[in-house]
C-alpha positions in Angstrom: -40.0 15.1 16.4 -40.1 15.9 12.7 -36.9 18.1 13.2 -35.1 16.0 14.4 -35.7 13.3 12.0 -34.9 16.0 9.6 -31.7 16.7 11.6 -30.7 13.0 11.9 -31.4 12.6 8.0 -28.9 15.3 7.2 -25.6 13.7 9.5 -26.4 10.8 7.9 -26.3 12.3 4.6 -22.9 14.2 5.7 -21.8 11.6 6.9 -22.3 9.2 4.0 -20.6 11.8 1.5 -17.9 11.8 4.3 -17.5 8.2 3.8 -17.8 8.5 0.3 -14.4 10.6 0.0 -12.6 8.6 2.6 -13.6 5.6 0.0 -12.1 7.5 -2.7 -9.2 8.5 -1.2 -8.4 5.1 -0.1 -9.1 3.8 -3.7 -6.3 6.6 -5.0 -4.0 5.3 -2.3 -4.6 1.7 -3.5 -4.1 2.3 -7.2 -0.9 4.6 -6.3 0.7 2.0 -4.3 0.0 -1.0 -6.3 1.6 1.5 -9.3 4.6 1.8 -7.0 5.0 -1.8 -6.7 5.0 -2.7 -10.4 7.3 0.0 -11.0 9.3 -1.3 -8.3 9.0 -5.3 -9.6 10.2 -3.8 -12.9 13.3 -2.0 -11.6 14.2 -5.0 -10.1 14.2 -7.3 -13.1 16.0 -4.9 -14.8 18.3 -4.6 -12.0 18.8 -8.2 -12.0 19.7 -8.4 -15.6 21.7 -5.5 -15.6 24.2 -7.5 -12.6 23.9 -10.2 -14.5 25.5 -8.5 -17.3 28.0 -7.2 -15.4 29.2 -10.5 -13.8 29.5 -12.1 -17.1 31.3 -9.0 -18.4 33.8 -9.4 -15.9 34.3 -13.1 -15.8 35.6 -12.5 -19.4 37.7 -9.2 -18.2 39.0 -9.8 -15.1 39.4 -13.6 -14.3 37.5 -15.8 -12.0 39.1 -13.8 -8.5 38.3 -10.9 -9.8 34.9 -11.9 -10.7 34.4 -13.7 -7.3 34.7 -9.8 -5.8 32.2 -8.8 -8.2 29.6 -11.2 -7.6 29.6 -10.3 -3.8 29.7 -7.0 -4.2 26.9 -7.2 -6.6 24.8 -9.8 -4.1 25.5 -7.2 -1.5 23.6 -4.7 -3.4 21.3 -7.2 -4.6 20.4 -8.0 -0.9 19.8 -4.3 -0.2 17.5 -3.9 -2.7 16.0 -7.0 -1.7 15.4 -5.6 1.7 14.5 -1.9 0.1 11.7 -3.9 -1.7 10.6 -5.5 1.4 10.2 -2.6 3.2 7.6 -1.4 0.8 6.0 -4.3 0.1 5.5 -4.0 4.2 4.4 -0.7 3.8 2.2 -2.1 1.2 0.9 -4.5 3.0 0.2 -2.2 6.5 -1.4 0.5 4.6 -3.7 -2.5 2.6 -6.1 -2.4 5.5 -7.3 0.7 3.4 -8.5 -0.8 0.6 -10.5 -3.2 3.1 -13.2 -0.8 4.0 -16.7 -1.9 3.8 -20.0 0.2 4.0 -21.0 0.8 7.2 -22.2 3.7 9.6 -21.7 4.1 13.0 -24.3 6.1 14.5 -23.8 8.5 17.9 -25.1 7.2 21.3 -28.6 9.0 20.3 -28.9 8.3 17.1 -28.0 4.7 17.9 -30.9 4.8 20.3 -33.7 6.7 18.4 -32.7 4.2 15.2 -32.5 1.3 16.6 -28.4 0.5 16.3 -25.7 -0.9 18.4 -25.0 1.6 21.0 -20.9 1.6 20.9 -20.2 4.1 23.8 
């Protein structure tokens, strides 16, 4: 009976180290990801700016037709971006479930039995 205490001790042990790294992992993922989105958030702006520099450059150059291309062209690539940016910040949001991890063990059918737990299978 000891033994198998002992035995039971030591999966939970592994298994809490296993959780443990999973945790970590999931903390590197988070901190990646939300890097990933600033950096993205940033571009943007800048993007932004930068077309809005170019419109007003070519009001002045070109003439208000010529301009009109412009600006549709640019809200064209604007609106890619837009959806470029949405698709991570999807990705961002499907892979959040990650950082949404609490403590808990789930023990075997046996060990849920000898300790007490919810059997789950």
């Amino acid at each position: 009976m000891r033994q198998q205490i002992d035995e039971k001790n030591a999966r939970l042990s592994s298994l809490s180290a296993n959780f443990e790294t999973l945790q970590k992992a999931a903390d590197w993922q988070k901190q990646t990801l939300e890097e990933t989105k600033a950096l993205l958030e940033k571009a943007y702006l800048e993007l932004k700016e930068e077309r809005n520099k170019v419109i007003n450059l070519e009001i002045k150059s070109k003439g208000m037709e010529y301009a009109s291309k412009v600006v549709d062209d640019l809200k064209f690539q604007l609106k890619e971006k837009e959806n470029q940016y949405k698709l991570l910040d999807d990705r961002l949001r499907s892979l959040s479930f990650i950082t949404d991890i609490e403590d808990c063990l789930l023990y075997t059918s046996d060990a849920a039995d000898d300790l007490l737990c919810v059997d789950l299978g």
